[in-house]
N, CA, C and O atoms as a Tinker XYZ file with bonds, in Angstrom:
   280  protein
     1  N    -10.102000   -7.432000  -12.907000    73     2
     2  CA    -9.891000   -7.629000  -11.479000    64     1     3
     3  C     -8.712000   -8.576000  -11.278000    63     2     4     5
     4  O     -8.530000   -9.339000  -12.227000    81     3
     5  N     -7.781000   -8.707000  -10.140000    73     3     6
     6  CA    -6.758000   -9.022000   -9.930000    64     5     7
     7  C     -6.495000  -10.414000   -8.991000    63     6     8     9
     8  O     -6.491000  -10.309000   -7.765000    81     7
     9  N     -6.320000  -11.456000   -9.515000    73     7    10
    10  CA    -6.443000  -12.575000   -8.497000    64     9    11
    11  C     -5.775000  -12.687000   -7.062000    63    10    12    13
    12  O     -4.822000  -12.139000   -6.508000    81    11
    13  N     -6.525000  -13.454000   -6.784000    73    11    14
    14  CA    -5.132000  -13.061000   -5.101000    64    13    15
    15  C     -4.257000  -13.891000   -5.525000    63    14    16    17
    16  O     -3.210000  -13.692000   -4.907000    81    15
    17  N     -4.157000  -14.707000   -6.254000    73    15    18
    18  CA    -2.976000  -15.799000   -6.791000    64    17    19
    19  C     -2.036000  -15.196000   -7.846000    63    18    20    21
    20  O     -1.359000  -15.856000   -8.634000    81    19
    21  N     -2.087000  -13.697000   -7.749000    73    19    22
    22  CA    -1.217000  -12.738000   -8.462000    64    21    23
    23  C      0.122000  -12.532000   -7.883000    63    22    24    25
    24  O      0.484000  -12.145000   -6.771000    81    23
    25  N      0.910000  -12.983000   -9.193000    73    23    26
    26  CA     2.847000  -13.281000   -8.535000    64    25    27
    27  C      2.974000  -11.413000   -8.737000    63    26    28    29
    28  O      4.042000  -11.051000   -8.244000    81    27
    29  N      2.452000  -10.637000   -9.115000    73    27    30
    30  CA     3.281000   -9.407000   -8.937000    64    29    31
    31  C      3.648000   -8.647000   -7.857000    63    30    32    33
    32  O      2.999000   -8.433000   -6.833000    81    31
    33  N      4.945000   -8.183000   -8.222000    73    31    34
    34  CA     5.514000   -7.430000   -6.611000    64    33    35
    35  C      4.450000   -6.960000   -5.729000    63    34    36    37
    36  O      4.664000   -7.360000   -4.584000    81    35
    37  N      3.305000   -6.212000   -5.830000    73    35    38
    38  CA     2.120000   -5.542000   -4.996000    64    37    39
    39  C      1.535000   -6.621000   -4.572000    63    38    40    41
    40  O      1.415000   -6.683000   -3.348000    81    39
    41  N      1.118000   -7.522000   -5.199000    73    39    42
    42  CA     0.857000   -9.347000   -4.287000    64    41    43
    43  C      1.312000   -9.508000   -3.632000    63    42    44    45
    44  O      0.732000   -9.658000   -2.557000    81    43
    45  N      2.945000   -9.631000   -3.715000    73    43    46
    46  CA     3.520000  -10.564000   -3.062000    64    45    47
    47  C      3.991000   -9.965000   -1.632000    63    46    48    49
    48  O      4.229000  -10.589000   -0.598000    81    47
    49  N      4.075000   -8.175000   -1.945000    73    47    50
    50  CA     4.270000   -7.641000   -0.687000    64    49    51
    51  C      2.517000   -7.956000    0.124000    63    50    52    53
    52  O      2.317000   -8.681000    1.099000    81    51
    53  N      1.556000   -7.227000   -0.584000    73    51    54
    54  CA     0.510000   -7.101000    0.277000    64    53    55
    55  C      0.200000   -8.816000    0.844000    63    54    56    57
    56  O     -0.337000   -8.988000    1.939000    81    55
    57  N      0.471000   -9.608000    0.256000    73    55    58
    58  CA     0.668000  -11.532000    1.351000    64    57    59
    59  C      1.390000  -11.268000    2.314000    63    58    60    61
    60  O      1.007000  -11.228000    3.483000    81    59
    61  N      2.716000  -11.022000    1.844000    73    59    62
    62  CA     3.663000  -10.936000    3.131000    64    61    63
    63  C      3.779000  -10.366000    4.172000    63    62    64    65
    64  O      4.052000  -10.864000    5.264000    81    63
    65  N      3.511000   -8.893000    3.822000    73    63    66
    66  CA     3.335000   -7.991000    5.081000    64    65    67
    67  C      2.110000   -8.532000    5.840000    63    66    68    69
    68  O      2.028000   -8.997000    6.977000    81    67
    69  N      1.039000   -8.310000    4.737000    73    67    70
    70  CA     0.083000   -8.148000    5.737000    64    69    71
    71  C     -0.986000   -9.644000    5.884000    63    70    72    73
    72  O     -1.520000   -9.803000    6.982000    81    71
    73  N     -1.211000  -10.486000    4.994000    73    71    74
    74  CA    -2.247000  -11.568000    5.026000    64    73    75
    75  C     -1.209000  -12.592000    5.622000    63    74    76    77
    76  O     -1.741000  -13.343000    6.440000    81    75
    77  N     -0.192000  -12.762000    5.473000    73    75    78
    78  CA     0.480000  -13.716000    6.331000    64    77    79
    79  C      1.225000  -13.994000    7.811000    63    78    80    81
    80  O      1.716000  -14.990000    8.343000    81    79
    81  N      1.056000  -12.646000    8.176000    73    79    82
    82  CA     1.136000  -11.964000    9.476000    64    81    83
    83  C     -0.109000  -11.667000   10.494000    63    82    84    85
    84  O     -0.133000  -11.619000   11.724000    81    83
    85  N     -0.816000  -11.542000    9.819000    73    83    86
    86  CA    -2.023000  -11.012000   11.035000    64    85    87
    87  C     -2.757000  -12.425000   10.645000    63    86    88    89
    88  O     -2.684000  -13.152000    9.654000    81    87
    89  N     -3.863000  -12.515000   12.476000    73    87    90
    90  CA    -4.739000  -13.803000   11.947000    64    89    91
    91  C     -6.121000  -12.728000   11.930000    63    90    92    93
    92  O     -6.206000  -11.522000   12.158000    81    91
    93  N     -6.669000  -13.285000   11.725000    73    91    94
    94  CA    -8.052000  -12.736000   11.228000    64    93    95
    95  C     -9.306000  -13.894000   11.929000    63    94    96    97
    96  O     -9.476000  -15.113000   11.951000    81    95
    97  N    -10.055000  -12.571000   12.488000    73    95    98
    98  CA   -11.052000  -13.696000   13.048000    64    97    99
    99  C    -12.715000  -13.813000   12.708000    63    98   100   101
   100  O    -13.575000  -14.615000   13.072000    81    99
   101  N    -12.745000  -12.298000   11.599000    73    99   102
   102  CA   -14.181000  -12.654000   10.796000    64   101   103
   103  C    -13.560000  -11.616000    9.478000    63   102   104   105
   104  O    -12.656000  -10.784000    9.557000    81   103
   105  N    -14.257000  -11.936000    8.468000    73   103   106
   106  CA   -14.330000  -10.951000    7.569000    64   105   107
   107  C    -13.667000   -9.456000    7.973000    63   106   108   109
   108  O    -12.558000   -8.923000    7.940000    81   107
   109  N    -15.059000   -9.111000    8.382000    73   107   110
   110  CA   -14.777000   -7.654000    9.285000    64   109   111
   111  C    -13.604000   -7.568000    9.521000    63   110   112   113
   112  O    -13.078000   -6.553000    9.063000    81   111
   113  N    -12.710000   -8.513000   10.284000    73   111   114
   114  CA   -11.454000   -7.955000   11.644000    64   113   115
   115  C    -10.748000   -7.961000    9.911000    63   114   116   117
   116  O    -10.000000   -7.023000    9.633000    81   115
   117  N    -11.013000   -8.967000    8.893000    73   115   118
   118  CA    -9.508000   -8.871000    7.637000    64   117   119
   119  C     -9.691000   -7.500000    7.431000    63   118   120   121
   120  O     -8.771000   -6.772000    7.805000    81   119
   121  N    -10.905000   -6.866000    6.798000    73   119   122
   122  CA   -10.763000   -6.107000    6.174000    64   121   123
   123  C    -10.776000   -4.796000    6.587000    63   122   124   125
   124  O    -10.926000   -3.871000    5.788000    81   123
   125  N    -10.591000   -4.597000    8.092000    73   123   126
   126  CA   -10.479000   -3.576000    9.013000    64   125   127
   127  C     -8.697000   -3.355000    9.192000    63   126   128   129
   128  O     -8.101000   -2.279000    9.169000    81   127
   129  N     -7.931000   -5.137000    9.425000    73   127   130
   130  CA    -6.640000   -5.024000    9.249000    64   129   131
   131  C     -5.940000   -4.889000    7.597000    63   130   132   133
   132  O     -4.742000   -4.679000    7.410000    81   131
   133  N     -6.797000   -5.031000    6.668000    73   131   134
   134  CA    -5.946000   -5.117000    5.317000    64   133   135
   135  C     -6.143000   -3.928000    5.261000    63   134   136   137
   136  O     -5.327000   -3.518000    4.435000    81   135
   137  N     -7.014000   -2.688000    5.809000    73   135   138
   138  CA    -7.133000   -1.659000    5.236000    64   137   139
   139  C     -6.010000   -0.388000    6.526000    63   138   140   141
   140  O     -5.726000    0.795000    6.340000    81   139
   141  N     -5.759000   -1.023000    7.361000    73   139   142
   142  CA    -4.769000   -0.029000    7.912000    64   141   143
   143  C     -3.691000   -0.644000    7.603000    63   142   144   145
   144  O     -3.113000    0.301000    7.065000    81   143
   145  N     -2.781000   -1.732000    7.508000    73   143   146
   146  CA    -2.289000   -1.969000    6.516000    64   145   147
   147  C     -1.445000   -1.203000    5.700000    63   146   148   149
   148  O     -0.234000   -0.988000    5.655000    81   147
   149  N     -2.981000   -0.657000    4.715000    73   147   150
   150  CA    -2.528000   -0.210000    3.521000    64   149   151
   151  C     -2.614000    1.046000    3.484000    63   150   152   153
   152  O     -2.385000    1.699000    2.466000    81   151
   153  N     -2.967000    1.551000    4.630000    73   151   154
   154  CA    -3.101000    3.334000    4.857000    64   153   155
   155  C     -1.663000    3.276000    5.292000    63   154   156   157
   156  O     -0.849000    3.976000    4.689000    81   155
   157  N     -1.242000    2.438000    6.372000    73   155   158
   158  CA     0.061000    2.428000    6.731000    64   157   159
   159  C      0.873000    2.656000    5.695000    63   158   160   161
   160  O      1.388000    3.771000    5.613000    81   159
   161  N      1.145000    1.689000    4.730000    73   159   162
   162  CA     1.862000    1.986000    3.231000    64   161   163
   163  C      2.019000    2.515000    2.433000    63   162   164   165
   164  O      3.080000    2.484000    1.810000    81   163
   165  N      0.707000    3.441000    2.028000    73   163   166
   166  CA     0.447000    4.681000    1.504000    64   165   167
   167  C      0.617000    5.764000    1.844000    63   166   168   169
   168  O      1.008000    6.619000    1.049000    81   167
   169  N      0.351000    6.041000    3.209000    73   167   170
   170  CA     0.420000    7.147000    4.260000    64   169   171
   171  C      1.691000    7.428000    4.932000    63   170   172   173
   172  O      2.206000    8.526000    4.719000    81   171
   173  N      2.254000    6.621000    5.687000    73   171   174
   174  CA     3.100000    6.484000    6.519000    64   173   175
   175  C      4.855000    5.642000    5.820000    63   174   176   177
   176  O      5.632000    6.448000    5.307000    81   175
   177  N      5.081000    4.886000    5.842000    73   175   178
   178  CA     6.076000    4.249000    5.058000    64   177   179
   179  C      6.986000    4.838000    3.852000    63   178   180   181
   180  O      6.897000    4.471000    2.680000    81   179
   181  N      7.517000    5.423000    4.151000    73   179   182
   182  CA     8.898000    5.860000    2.764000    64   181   183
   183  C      9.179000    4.760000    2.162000    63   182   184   185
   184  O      9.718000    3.758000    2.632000    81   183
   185  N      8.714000    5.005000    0.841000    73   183   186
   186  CA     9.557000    4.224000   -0.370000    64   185   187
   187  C     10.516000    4.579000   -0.978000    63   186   188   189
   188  O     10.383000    5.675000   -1.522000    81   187
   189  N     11.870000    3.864000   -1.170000    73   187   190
   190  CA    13.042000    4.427000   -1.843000    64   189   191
   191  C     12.931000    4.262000   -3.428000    63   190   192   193
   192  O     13.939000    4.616000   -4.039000    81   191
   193  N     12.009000    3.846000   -4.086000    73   191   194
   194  CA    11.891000    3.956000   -5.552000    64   193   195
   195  C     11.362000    5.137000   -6.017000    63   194   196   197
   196  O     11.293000    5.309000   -7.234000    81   195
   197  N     10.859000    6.236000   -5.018000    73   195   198
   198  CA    10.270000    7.334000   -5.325000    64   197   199
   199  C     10.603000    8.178000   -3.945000    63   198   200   201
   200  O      9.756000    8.732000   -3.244000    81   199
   201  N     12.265000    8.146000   -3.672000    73   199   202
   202  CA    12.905000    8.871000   -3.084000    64   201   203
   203  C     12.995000    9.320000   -1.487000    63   202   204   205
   204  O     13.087000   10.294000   -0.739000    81   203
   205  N     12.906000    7.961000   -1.528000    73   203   206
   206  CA    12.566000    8.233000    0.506000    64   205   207
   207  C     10.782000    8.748000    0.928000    63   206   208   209
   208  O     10.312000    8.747000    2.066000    81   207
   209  N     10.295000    9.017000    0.077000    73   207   210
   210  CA     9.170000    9.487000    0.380000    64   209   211
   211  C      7.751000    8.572000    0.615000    63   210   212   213
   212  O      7.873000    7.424000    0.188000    81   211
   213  N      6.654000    8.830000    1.118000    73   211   214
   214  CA     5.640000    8.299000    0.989000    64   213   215
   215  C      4.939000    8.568000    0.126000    63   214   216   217
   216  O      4.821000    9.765000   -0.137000    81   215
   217  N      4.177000    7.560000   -0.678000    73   215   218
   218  CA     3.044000    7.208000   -1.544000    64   217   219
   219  C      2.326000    9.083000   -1.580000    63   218   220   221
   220  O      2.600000    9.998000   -2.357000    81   219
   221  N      1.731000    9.060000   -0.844000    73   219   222
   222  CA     0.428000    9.877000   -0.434000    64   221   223
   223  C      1.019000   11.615000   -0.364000    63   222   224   225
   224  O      0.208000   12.536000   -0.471000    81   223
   225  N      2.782000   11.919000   -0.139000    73   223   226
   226  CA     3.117000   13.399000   -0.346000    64   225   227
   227  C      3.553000   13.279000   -1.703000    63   226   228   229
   228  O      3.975000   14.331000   -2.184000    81   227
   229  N      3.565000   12.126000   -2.553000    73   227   230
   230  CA     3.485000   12.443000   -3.989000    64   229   231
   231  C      2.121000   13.124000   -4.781000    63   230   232   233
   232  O      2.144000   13.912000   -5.727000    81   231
   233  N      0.949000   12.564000   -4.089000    73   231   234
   234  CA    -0.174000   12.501000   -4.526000    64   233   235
   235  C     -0.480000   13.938000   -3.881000    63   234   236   237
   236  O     -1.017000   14.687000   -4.696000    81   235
   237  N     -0.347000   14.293000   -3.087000    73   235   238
   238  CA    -0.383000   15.744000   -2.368000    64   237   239
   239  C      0.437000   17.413000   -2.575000    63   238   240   241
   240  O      0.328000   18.522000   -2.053000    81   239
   241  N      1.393000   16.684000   -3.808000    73   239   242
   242  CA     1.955000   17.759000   -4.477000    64   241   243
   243  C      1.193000   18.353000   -5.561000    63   242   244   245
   244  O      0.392000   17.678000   -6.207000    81   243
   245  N      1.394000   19.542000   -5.784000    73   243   246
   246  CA     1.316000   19.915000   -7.169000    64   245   247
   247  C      2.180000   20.923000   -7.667000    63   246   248   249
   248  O      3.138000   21.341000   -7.016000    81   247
   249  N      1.821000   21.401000   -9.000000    73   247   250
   250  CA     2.883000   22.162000   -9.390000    64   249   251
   251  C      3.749000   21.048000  -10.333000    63   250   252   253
   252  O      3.503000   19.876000  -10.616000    81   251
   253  N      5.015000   22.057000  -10.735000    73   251   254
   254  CA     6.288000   21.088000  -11.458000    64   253   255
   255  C      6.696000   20.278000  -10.934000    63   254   256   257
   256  O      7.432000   19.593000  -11.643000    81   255
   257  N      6.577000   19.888000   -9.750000    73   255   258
   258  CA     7.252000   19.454000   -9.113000    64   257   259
   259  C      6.663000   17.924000   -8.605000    63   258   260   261
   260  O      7.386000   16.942000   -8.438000    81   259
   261  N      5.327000   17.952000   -8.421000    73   259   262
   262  CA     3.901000   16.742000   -8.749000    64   261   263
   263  C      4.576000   15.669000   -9.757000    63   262   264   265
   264  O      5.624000   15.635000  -10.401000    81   263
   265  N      3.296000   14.677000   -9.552000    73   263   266
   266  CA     3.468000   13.787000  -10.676000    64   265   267
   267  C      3.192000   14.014000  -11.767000    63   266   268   269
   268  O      2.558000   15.039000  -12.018000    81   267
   269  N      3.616000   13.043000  -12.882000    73   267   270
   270  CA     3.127000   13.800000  -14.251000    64   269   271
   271  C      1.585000   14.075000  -14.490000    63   270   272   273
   272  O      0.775000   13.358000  -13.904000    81   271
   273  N      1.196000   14.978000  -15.238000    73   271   274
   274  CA     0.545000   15.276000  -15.852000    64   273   275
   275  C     -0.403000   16.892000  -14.512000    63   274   276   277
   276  O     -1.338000   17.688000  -14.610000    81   275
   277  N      0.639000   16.522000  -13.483000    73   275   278
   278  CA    -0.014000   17.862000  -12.444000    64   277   279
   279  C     -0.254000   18.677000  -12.422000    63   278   280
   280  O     -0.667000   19.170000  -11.372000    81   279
């Protein structure tokens, strides 16, 4: 399991974007906002390390053209 005191890039974005930006006013409201969030990022958001695209139409391909092992 992964500390929240984890320096890796996926830490340091998921602090920044999202735990250091929103306030939170019980449990519930964090983990209602950490989790759209991260649908946002997965779902919605183009990443340029995997070509302008989002997370989630990688995962939604198949064929040759999919990720490895597709």
């Amino acid at each position: 399991m992964s500390s929240l005191l984890d320096c890796s890039p996926e830490a340091v974005r998921v602090r920044s974007e999202c735990l250091n930006t929103a306030w939170f006013v019980s449990l519930d409201d964090a983990g209602r906002k950490c989790k759209n969030w991260l649908s946002d990022y997965n779902e919605e958001r183009p990443h340029s390390s995997i070509g302008d695209k989002c997370p989630i139409e990688l995962m939604n391909r198949t064929g040759p053209h999919g990720p490895p092992g597709a």
